[in-house]
Steps between C-alpha positions, in 0.01 A plus 500: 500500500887524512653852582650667194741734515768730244851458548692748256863460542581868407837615418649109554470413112527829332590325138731746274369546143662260358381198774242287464304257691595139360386258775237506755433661710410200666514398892688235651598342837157647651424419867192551690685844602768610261530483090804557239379680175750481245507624119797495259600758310685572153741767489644423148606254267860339411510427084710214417622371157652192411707429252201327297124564577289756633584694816435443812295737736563428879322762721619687798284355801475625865289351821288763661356377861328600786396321787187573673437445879183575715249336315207292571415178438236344248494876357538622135728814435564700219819674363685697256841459482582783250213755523416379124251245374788211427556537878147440674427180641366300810508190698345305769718448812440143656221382762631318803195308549237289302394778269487389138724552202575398197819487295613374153793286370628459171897542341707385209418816340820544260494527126155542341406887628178539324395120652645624874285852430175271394569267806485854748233632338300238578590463837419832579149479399472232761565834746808592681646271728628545849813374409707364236670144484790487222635132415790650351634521133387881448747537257708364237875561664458717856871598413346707190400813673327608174237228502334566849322864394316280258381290775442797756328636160240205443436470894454836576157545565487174712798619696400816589170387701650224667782352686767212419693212573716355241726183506819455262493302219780338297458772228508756784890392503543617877558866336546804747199665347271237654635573830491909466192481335273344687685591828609129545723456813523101425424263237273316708248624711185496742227723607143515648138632330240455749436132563755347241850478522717470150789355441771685191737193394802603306502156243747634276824360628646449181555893558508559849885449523794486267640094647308201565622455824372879525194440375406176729608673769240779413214231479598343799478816727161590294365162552554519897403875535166344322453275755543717748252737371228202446558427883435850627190597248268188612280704659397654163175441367663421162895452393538590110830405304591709187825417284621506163600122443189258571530141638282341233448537099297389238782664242661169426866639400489682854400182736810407738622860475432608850599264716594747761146650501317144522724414759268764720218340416520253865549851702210670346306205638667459840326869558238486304533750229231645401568544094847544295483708185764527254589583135758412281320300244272701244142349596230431749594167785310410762590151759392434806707260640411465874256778560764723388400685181746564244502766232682662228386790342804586251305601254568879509569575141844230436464302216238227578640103597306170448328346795647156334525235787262627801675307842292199546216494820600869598367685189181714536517721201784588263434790238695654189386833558606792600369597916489637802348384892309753678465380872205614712563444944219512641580417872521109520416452168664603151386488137753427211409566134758463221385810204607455156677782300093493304298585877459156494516201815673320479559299805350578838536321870387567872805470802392510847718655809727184593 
């Protein structure tokens, strides 16, 4: 049984009267031996009225953050970052060897709040994950400071027993928030959990820089720091992808619209990839093109798309439906299973260690 221990942060987030918790707390950038627990605050709210309409409330937010060092791995720790209720949480740190683990991926959460808050619901009866994988699209507009407490609000309970790792989306809009957030030193990243090694793509280059020459320049240094990264991480049982933008759709009004993201599709198989999950379209996809499985669970509460022209001799399964993967490692092998926002499968597959 994993050691469990109390870590109250006293005195480092006395909140005034008027504060309040808003977002997380929630960990982030964990290691085997360190662990950044963050939670956003509201001091107070800016009213503004324009010349027609109804005013516009944008609150006051502030980052609180502490980083915690000396841990151990594989072990589950508790906190309070407050000394109230909204304040308690805990997390697993990673394992460095083949212990097992099991994380979740879903995204393209958005506009329908009482279909996200369904979609979380459900995946919490499933149990709390060791970690969280985020495909991006949390929100509406990231610039909108007053629309991410209503996310923090709906994921709360998942977020506070858990850890994530979330990748920018398009709607995301490269906004400073993401970055202070969720601690995010770059828009693309990479990290280890026990035996698998995952891969954070930053697909959204329509955002990523204000010129195209800018913007290709961006891809092309992301593209060969993903190389690089696929090189060195061969000796990992498993290599996961995770971005926003996905190579393939069955959307038909969609298909040709990431040409930069399909263009990775040769790489992934040069080092054998072990899966690529994405979002961006509202549904349930699954290909397998060349051992390499391909999914999109987008279907985080957005407004549903058609699965109207499924790629020919690479489709498995394409759903309308609202979704999320939960993704079960145990040593060489790994269980998918795709849930409906009902408790339902939809969609389940076995990968083996490559």
């Amino acid at each position: 049984m994993h050691k469990l221990l109390a870590l109250v942060f006293a005195g480092a987030a006395t909140l005034a009267a008027a504060d309040k918790i808003v977002g997380g707390p929630m960990v982030v950038n964990p290691t085997p031996r360190t662990a950044t627990v963050v939670w956003i605050v509201q001091s107070d709210e800016l009213t503004v009225q324009p010349p027609a309409g109804p005013a516009r409330k944008s609150p006051s937010l502030r980052v609180e953050q502490t980083t915690l060092t000396g841990l151990q791995p594989n072990t589950r720790y508790e906190y309070n970052a407050s000394g109230q209720d909204a304040g308690k949480g805990s997390f697993k740190t990673p394992p460095t060897g083949n212990e097992p683990y099991r994380f979740v991926v879903y995204g393209d959460n958005r506009t329908r709040h009482d279909v996200h808050r369904q979609v979380i619901d459900t995946l919490v009866k499933t149990g709390f994950p060791d970690f969280v994988v985020q495909t991006g699209d949390m929100v509406e507009n990231g610039l909108d400071n007053s629309l991410w407490p209503i996310f923090f609000d709906i994921e709360k309970e998942l977020l506070r027993h858990t850890v994530i790792f979330p990748s920018l989306g398009n709607h995301e809009r490269n906004a400073h928030d993401f970055f202070e957030f969720f601690q995010a030193t770059s828009p693309y990243y990479s990290f280890n959990w026990g035996n698998g090694h995952f891969i954070f793509l930053n697909s959204d280059i329509g955002n990523a820089a204000l010129t195209a020459r800018q913007r290709d320049a961006f891809w092309a240094e992301q593209v060969r720091w993903l190389e690089e990264d696929l090189q060195n991480s061969q000796s990992s049982d498993y290599r996961f992808i995770v971005a926003h933008h996905p190579p393939f759709t069955a959307v038909s009004n969609r298909q040709g619209n990431n040409p930069h993201m399909t263009a990775l599709v040769p790489m992934f198989e040069k080092y054998h990839v072990s899966a690529a999950f994405f979002g961006h379209d509202h549904n349930y996809q699954h290909y397998l093109k060349n051992g390499i499985p391909y999914l999109v669970s987008g279907g985080g509460g957005a407004p549903l798309y058609d699965v109207d022209k499924p790629p020919a001799d690479i489709t498995k399964k394409v759903v309308k439906i609202e979704n999320f993967l939960t993704v079960s490692v145990q040593g060489k092998k790994a269980h998918i299973e795709a849930i409906a926002i009902d408790g339902k499968k939809i969609d389940e597959m076995d990968l083996e260690a490559k």
